[in-house]
Each structure stands twice: as structure tokens, then as C-alpha cells.
N, C-alpha and C positions, 0 to 999 in steps of 0.2 A: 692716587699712589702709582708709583712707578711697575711696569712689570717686573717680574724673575727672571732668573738667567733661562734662556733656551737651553734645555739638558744636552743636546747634543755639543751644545759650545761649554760644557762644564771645564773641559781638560783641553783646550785649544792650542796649538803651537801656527808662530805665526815666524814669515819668513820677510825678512827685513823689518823687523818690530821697531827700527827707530825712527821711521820714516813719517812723513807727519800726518797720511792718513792710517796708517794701521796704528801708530802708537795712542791714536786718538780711541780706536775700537778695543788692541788692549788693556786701556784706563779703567774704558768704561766694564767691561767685563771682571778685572779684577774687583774694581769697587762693587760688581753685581758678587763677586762671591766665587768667581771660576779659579782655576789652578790653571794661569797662565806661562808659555815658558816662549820662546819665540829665537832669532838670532837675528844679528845683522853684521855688516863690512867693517865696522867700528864702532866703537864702544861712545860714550857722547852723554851731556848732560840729560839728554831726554832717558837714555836707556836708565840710568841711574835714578831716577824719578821712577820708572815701572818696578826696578829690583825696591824702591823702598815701599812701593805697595804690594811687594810680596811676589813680583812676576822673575822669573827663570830668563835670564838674559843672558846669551853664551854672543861670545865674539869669533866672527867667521862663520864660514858655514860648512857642515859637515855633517854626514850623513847621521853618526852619532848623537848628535847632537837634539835628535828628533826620538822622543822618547815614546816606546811599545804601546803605553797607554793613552797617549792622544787621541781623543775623539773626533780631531779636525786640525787640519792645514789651510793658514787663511793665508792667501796671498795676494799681490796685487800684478797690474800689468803688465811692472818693471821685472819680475822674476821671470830670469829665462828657463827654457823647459828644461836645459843639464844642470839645472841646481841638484846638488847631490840630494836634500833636505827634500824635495820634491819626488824625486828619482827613488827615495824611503820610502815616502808617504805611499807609494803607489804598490810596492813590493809587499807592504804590511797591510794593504787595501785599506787607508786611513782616506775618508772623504776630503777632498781638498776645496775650497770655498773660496771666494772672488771677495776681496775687503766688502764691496761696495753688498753683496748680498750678505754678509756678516754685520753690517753698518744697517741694511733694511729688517733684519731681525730684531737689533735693538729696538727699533719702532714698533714692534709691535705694540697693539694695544695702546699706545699715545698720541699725541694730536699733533704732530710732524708739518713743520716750516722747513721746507727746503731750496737752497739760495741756490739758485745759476745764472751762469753768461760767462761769454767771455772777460768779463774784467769785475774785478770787486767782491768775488767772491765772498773770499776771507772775510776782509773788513765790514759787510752787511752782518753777516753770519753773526763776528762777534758783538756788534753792535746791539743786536737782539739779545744773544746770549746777555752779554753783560746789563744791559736794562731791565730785561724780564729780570735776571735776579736783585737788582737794585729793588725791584719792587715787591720782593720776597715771592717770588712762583716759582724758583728754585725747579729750572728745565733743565735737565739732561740737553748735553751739546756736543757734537763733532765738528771743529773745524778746520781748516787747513796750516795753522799757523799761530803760537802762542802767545797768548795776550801779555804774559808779565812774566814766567817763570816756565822753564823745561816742564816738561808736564799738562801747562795748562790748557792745552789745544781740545781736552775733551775732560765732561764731566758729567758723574751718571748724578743726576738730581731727584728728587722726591715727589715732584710736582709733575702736572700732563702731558706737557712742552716738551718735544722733543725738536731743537732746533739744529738745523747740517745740511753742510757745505757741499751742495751737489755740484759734481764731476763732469764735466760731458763731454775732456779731453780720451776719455776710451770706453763713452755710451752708457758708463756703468751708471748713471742717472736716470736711466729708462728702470731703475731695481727699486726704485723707492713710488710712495703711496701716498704723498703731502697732504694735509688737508688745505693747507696754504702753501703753492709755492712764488718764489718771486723770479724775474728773470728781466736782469738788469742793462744788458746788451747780448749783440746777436751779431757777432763777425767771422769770420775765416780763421782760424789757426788748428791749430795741431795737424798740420801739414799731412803725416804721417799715417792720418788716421780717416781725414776727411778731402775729398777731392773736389769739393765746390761747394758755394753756398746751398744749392736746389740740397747738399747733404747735409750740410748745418741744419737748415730750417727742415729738413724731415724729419733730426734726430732733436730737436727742441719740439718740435709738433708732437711726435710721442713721446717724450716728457711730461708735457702739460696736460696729454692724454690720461695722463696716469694721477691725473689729484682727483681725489676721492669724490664720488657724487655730490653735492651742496657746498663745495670745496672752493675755493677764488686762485686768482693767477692772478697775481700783481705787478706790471710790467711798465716798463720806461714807454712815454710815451711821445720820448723824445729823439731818441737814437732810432735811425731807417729803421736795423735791423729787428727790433723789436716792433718797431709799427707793421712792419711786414709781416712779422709771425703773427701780431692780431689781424690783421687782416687775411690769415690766410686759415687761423683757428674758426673765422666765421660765427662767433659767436658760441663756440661749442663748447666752451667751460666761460662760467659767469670771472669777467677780468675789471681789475680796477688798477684804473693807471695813471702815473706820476708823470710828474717833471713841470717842467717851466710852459709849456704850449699849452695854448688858449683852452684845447678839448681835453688836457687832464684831468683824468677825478679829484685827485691830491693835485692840485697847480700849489706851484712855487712862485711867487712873489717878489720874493725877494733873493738876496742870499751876500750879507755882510762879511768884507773878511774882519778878524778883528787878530792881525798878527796872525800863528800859528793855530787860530780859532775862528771861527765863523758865528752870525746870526743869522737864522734858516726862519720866515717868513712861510706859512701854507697855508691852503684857503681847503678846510677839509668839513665837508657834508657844511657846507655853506658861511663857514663861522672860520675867522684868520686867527691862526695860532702860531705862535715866536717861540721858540726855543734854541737854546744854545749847541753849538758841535765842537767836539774839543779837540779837532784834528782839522789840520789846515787844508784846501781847496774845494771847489765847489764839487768838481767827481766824490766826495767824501758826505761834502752836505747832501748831494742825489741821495748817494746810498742810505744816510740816514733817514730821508724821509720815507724809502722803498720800505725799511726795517720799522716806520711808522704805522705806514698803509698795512703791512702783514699782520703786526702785532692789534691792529683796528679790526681787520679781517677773523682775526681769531675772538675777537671778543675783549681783548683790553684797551679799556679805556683811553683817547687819545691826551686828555688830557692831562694822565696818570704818565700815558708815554710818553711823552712828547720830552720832558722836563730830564724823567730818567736817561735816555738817550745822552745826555750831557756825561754821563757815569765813565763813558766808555774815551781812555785815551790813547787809544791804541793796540796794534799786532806789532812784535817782532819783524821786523823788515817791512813793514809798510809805514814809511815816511818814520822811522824809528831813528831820537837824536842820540847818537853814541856818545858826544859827547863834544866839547870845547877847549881849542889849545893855541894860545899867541890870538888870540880874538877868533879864530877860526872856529866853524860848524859846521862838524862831520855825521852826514844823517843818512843811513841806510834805506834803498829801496829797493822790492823786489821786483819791479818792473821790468818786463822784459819783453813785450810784444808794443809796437808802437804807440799805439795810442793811449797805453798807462804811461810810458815814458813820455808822452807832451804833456798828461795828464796832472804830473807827478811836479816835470820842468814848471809847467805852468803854475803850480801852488807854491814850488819853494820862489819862485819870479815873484809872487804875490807876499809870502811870509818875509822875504829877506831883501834890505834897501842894497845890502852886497852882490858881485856878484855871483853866480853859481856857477861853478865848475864840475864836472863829473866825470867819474871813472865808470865805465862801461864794461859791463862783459855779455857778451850774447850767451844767447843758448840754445842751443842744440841746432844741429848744421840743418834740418829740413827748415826750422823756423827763418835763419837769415838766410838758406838758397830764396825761399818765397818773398820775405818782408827788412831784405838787408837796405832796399835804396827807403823805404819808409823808416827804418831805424836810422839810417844816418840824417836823416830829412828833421826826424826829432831830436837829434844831438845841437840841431842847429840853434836850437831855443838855449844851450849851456851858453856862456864866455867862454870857455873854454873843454876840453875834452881827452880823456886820456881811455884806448879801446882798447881792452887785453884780446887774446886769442878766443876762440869758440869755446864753452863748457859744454863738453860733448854728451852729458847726464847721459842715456839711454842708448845715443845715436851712436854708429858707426861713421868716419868720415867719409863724406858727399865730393871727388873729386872737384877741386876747381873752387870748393865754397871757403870762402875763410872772412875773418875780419876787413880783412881787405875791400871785401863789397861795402862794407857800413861807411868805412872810411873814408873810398871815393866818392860815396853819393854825400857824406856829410861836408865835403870840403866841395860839391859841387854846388852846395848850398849857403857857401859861405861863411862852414863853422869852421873855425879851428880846433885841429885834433891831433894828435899824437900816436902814435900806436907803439904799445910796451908788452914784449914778446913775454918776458918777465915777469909775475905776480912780486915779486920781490925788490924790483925795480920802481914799484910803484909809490909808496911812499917817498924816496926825492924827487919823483920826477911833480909828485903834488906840492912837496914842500919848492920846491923851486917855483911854483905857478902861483900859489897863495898866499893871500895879503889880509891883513886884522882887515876883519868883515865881511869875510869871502864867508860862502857856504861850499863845502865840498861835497855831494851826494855820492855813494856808491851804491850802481847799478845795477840789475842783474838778479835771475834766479838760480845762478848757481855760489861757488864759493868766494867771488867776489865780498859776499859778508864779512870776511874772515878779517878783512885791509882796514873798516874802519878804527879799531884801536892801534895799528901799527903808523896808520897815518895819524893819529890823534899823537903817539908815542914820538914821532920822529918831528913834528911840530912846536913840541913841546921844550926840544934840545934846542 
């Protein structure tokens, strides 16, 4: 059975509560029993899913707003310190709490699978999530991104399993106690936060540090940056590792595309097992098999797993089809560091005999000053290309940095690309590029999301 609510998180107020890791820790506390209230910049299908489980969801943010009897202020990394909500909290001496050690609470007392790396997070996370409960173990789950409806990014379940989406864009992944964790790839990003590899792999090395005595680390045994972190862990947590090379535990075999789906081939504790993936390229099939070896490692059965794993079709913005207009296929991606965007290029090239066109938007000005000539280097893989301006999420602007980098290096690769200052402008400038059979992907982890039904809408005229 699942624990109780931590008493001090009874009366919790959380700042930015729509955002998709705290509205995941609000779910679950609501479902545990607490008298949630929180706010955020806009109101949104996700806030509306908390108020119908009974959570206080004010719009803006305002000192008022933060009520006497809260026993805690949870917030995350994005909250700057002149949040008025904050600047209360402190005056009324209300404890203020970090998502990520409010996310480590919920663990307590459970048997905690925790997914990192830089790419794939989400998709592994739900992968498990949705399996485990295919096969009735009903695990409680935090992850970064909703499987099917506002809300669903987090759910307090009844069963041992506590399955979540570890963070390691601001270290708050060194807070959690995995008995299983996985760690899928191991690159350079979040500029911001990290100034070199030799800092990546410190803050993955205490990571792994932290799974629990008798506990496994499941790692790619494919990608450098993960051979590097086992070779530098030394054998100091028992690890079992995937992918397609000769010396994986789980070796890969094979990996079928079949359209928008796969057949994933693995030769696991000596005996090859097949099963289905319901989401298109082979980055997708890896992570299914990682969300194998984990679910192996905890104890269920792989050949109970393996099958389930088919249950799962998807995240919200990860390769998600908005929909079909004049023969066209508009399908969201939240890709946004380069090697998800070849990653991503590379599977719709494989899903679709058309060709792929895509609308791009970067994000955040430290990410493209670092990785703007490798982002336009993977535009080159589109037919075509259309770059909006920077979504500047967190960052202040970085003189000098803008679209413009992605654009030079993409046309110095031979793509063609466009650049649309405009978010509004976008839908002609695709309708004018796209032919019955094109697929049109939009790009991007910021609001770029918002274009696939406008370009569905203007295709359709």
C-alpha cells in the first residue's frame, strides 16, 4: 500500500502550480488527501484538472493569494526570488520547499524507478508508468509531460511502484533515493547551469550515488556519454546495461520499423524476446527496452513486461499527430536540443514516404549561443524548414544570440530554411510549402505547440 500524506505537506501552496512538474506533485498530494491551493501566469487546461480535484488555483501572482495557514511553499527553479507569493511566505515564516524534495517525499516508504539523461526522459518514464499499470500494480508516477489528457502527467496509485522523471537540468535529481534508477544518455546542455562535461558526469555520478544499497542503475550501453559514466562509476552500484553493442546485458537484435510502430527484438538473461512499440523510431524502441531492464530489475517479469510495454502510445508533444488536412500530417515535437531533433527527423524520414517539412523554434538563448550550429546541422535532415525567433522561457536575452545562428549553419548544410519573425505568419508561409503527403512537424519546447491546429485550420481552407 501506498504511504500518507507527509503532515507537513497537509496545507501546501505551490507557486507556478501549472507547470508540468509541480502540477504533477499537486495531483498527487491532492489525491493523498491535502488541502492544496497554489497559482500560476495563466489559467490552462492543466490548472482546471487540479481545481476539479478540489485544489485552489488563483491566476497571477499575488502576495494575497498565499494563504495564513499554509504549512509549506513548494516551488521550483523558475521562481525568481521577487515573487511577491514568496517574499509572503518568508514574512509569515512559512517553510518554503524545492518541487524536487516535495517529489522525494512522496517516495517515501516506496520502491522508486527514477528515469535520467539528457533525452527521453518523459517518454521512458511514461512507458513504465503506463505498463506497470496495464498490468494492474497501479504505481504512483510523476512525469514531465501528459500522456492523454491535462492532468495526466501524475498519479498517486495504490501499489509499491513509485515511478519519476528525474531532473538534472538544476541537480534537483541528486534529492531522490531510487531503488532502480535508469540513465538513458549523458550530454552537455543546460548551459546555464553546467560548464563542462567533467560537470555533467560529477552530477550523474552523485545521482547514481544515491540508489539505494542492493539497488541497480540501468544504463545505455550505447551512447559515449553513458559508457563514460560506467566506466568512471567503477563498478560502485551493481548496473545493467542496454542497447544494440555486442557487451550489453539487454542487447538489441533487432529493431523493425513497421510505419508509426516498431518491432523491438532482445536477447535478455539469455533467451530473445519480441515485442511490439507503438510509437515510431528506434530512440523510442532504446527507451522501451531501458523501461524493460528497470521493470526486470525491480522484480517484474520480463515476459509479463515486455508485451505490456505495447499499452503505451504516447506523451503530448512527443511525436504527438495533431491531426490531417488536404492529405497533410501535422505532428508535434518537443524536441529541442539537437540530437532529439535528428532523433525525432530521423523517425518521421522512416514513418513517412512524404516529405518532412518543419517549423522550428529554439529555446532559450544560452541553449542556441552553445548548440545553434548543431541545431541548424539537424534542420538539414527536414525538406524544408521554417525558424521562428528564440523562446526565451527563463533566459534574459544573450546579446548577439538569435535564430540567426541556427539558420546560417542550416543553409551552410544545405537545408532550406526560411525564417518567420511572426508566430502568426506561420501557418501561410507552411501552407504555401505543403503538398498531400508532406508531413509537417512543429518543433520546439516552447509555444510553438500552439501552430499545430492553426496550420491544420489554414490547410484545410
Amino acid at each position: 500500500m501506498a504511504p500518507g500524506l507527509p503532515t507537513a505537506m497537509d496545507r501546501p501552496h505551490f507557486i507556478g502550480i501549472g507547470g508540468a512538474g509541480m502540477s504533477g506533485i499537486a495531483k498527487i498530494l491532492a489525491q493523498r488527501g491535502a488541502k492544496v491551493a497554489g497559482s500560476d501566469a495563466k489559467d490552462s487546461p492543466t490548472a482546471e484538472a487540479l481545481r476539479a480535484l478540489g485544489a485552489t488555483v488563483h491566476i497571477g501572482h499575488a502576495a494575497e493569494h498565499l494563504a495564513d495557514d499554509a504549512t509549506c511553499v513548494v516551488v521550483s527553479s523558475a521562481i525568481r526570488a521577487d515573487n511577491p507569493e514568496l517574499a509572503r511566505a518568508a514574512e509569515l515564516g512559512i517553510p518554503v520547499v524545492h518541487r524536487s524534495d516535495a517529489l522525494a517525499r512522496l517516495m517515501d516508504g516506496l520502491r522508486p524507478i527514477a528515469v535520467a539523461g539528457t533525452h527521453g526522459k518523459t517518454t521512458t518514464t511514461s512507458m513504465l508508468a503506463v505498463s506497470l499499470a496495464e498490468l494492474g500494480l497501479t504505481p504512483s508516477y510523476a512525469i514531465g509531460g501528459d500522456l492523454d489528457a491535462p492532468g495526466s502527467n501524475a498519479q498517486h496509485g495504490e501499489g509499491e511502484i513509485f515511478v519519476a522523471e528525474a531532473d538534472e537540468s538544476d541537480r534537483s535529481f541528486h534529492k531522490y533515493a531510487p531503488e532502480v534508477a535508469i540513465v538513458l544518455n549523458v550530454e552537455l546542455d543546460h548551459h546555464a547551469n553546467y560548464g563542462s562535461m567533467e560537470d555533467i558526469y560529477d552530477s550523474f555520478r552523485t545521482f547514481a550515488d544515491r540508489i539505494v544499497p542492493g539497488g541497480t542503475l540501468v544504463i545505455s550501453a550505447d551512447h559515449e556519454g553513458a559508457r563514460e559514466l560506467t566506466r568512471r562509476l567503477d563498478g560502485a552500484v551493481r548496473t545493467v546495461t542496454y542497447g544494440e553493442s555486442q557487451d550489453a546485458d539487454v542487447r538489441i537484435l533487432s529493431i523493425t520499423p513497421h510505419g508509426l510502430k516498431s518491432e523491438v527484438t532482445v536477447v535478455l538473461d539469455g533467451a530473445e524476446l519480441t515485442f511490439a512499440v507503438s510509437v515510431p523510431g528506434s530512440h523510442y524502441a532504446h527507451n522501451a527496452v531501458a523501461a524493460l531492464a528497470a521493470g526486470v530489475a525491480l522484480g517484474v517479469p520480463a515476459a509479463e513486461l515486455a508485451p505490456a510495454l505495447a499499452a503505451y502510445t504516447g506523451v503530448k508533444r512527443r511525436l504527438q499527430l495533431k491531426g490531417e488536412a488536404a492529405g497533410v500530417q501535422v505532428v508535434d515535437s518537443y524536441a529541442h536540443h539537437p540530437t532529439e531533433m535528428t532523433a525525432d527527423l530521423e523517425a518521421m524520414r522512416a514513418g513517412t514516404e512524404g516529405r518532412v517539412l518543419v517549423v522550428f523554434q529554439p529555446h532559450l538563448f544560452s541553449r542556441t549561443q552553445e548548440l545553434g550550429k548543431e541545431m541548424g546541422e539537424a534542420l538539414a535532415l527536414a525538406d524544408e524548414s521554417v525558424v521562428l525567433d528564440i523562446y526565451p522561457a527563463r533566459e534574459d536575452p544573450i546579446p548577439g544570440v538569435t535564430s540567426e545562428l541556427i539558420i546560417a549553419s542550416a543553409r551552410a548544410a544545405g537545408a532550406e530554411v526560411q525564417p518567420v519573425h511572426d508566430k502568426a505568419g506561420v501557418p501561410e508561409a507552411v501552407a504555401g510549402m505543403a503538398k498531400p503527403g508532406d508531413l509537417v512537424l512543429t518543433m520546439g519546447a516552447g509555444d510553438v505547440t500552439d501552430l499545430g491546429p492553426r496550420i491544420l485550420e489554414r490547410l484545410s481552407k
